[in-house]
C-alpha positions as CSV (number, residue, x, y, z in Angstrom):
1,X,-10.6,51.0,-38.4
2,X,-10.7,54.4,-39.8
3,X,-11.6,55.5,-43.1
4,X,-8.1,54.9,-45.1
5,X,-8.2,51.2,-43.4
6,X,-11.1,50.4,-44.5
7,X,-10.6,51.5,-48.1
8,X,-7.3,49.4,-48.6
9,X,-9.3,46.6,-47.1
10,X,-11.8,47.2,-49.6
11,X,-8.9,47.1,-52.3
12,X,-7.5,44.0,-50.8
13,X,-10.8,42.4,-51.3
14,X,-12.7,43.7,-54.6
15,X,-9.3,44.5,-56.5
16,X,-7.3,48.2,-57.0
17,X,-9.3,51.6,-56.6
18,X,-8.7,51.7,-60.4
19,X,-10.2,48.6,-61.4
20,X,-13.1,49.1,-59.8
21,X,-14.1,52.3,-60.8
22,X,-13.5,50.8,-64.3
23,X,-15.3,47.9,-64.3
24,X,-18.4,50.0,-62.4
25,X,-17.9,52.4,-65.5
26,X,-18.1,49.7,-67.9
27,X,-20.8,47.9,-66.7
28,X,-23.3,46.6,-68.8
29,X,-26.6,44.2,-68.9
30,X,-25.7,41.6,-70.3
31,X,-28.8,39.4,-69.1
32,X,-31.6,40.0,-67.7
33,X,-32.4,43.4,-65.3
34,X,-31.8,41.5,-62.0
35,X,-28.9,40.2,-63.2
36,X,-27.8,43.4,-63.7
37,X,-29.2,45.4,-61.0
38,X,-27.3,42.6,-58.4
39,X,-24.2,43.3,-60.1
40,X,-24.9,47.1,-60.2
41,X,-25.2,47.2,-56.4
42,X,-22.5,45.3,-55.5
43,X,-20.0,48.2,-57.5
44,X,-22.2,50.9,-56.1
45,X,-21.4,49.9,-52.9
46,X,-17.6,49.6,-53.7
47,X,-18.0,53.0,-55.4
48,X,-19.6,54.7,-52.5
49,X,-17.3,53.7,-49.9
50,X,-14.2,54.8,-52.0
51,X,-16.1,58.3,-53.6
52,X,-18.8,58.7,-51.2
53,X,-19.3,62.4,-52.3
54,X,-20.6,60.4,-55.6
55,X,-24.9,62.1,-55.8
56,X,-27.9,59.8,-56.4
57,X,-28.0,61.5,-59.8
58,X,-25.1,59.9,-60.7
59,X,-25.7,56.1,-60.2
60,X,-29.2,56.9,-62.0
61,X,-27.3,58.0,-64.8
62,X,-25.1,54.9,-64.5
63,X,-27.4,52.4,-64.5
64,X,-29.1,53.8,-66.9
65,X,-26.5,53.9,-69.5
66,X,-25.8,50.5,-68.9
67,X,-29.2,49.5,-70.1
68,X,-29.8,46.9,-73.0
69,X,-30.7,49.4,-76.1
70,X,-34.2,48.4,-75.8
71,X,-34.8,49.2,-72.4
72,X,-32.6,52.5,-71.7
73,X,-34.7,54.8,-74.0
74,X,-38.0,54.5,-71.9
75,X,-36.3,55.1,-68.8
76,X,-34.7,58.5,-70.2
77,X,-38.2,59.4,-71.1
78,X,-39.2,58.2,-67.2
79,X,-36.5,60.0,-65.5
80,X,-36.2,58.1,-62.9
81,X,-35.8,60.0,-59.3
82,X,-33.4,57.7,-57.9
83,X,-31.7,54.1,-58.5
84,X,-34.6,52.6,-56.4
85,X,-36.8,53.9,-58.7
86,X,-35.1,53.3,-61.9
87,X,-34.5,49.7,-60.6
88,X,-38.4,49.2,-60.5
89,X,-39.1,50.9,-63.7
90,X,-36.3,49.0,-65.8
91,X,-38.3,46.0,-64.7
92,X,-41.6,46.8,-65.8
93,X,-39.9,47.7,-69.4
94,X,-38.3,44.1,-69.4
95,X,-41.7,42.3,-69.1
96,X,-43.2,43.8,-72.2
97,X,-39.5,43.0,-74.1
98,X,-40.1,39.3,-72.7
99,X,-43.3,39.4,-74.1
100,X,-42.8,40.6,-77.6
101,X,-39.9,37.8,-77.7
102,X,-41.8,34.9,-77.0
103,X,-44.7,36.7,-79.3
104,X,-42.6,37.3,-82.3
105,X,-40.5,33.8,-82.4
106,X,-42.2,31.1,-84.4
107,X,-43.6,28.0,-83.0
108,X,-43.7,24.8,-85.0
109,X,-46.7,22.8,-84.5
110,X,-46.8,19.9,-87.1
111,X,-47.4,22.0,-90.8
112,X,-48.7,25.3,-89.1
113,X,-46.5,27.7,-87.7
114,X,-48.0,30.6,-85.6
115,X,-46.0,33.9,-85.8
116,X,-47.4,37.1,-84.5
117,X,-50.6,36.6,-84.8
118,X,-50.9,34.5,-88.6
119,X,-51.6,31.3,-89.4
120,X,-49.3,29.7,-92.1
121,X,-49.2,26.3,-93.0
122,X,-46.8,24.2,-95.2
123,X,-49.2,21.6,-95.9
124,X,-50.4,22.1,-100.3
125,X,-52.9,24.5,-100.7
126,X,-56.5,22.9,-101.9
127,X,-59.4,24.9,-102.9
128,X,-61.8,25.3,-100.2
129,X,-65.2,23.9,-100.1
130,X,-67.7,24.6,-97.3
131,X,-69.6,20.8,-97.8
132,X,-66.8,19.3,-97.3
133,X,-66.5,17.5,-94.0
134,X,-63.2,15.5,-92.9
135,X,-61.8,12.5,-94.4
136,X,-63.0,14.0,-97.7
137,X,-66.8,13.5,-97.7
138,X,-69.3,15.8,-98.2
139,X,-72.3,16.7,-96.3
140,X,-74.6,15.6,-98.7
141,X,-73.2,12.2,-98.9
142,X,-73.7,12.0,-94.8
143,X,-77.1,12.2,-95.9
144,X,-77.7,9.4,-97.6
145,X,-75.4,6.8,-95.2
């Protein structure tokens, strides 16, 4: 099969030329980074086989701009050396996002709710005495039972 064979069986199977240099141009995560990086290297492969003269440089650049918003800055600053590389490091910038998610969303436990760190609680506010042991007593009156 030689090379012009190969790319219209390529077309046959992924769609037109056009479409997929399209949809490889307009990719973007929409999940999380695997998600993305599997459906990045399915194009990239499409894309090299019908532009192979396409550099290393340029699928870095790709994938990058593809980024979520909260990812692709840090990965600028990283400069990633190739799409190996930028793979790994787009990872390591999702774990920290993951993080501060599940860190920053409120969790409802009876009448507290822990968010980021402080301790609310909907239950009335009383005044606050140190004798005062549960069910109301005080420590004093444990003394004399």
């Amino acid at each position: 099969m030689d090379w012009e064979e190969f790319a219209q069986t390529l077309c046959r199977r992924f769609g037109s030329r056009e479409d997929s240099v399209e949809e490889f141009n307009k990719l973007i995560q929409d999940k999380s980074v695997d998600d993305y990086i599997e459906r990045f290297e399915e194009l990239r492969s499409l894309m090299s086989a019908l532009n192979p003269s396409l550099t290393e440089s340029y699928y870095v650049s790709s994938f990058i701009s593809g980024l979520k918003e909260d990812i692709k800055p840090m990965l600028k600053i990283l400069k990633p050396a190739n799409v190996l590389m930028a793979f790994e490091q787009a990872r390591w910038q999702e774990e920290p996002n993951n993080a501060l998610t599940r860190r920053s969303r409120p969790v409802q436990h009876s009448n507290t709710t822990f968010n980021s760190g402080r301790v609310t609680s909907n239950a009335p506010p009383t005044a606050f005495n140190p004798n005062r042991m549960e069910g109301g007593r005080t420590h004093s009156d444990s003394l004399f039972e």
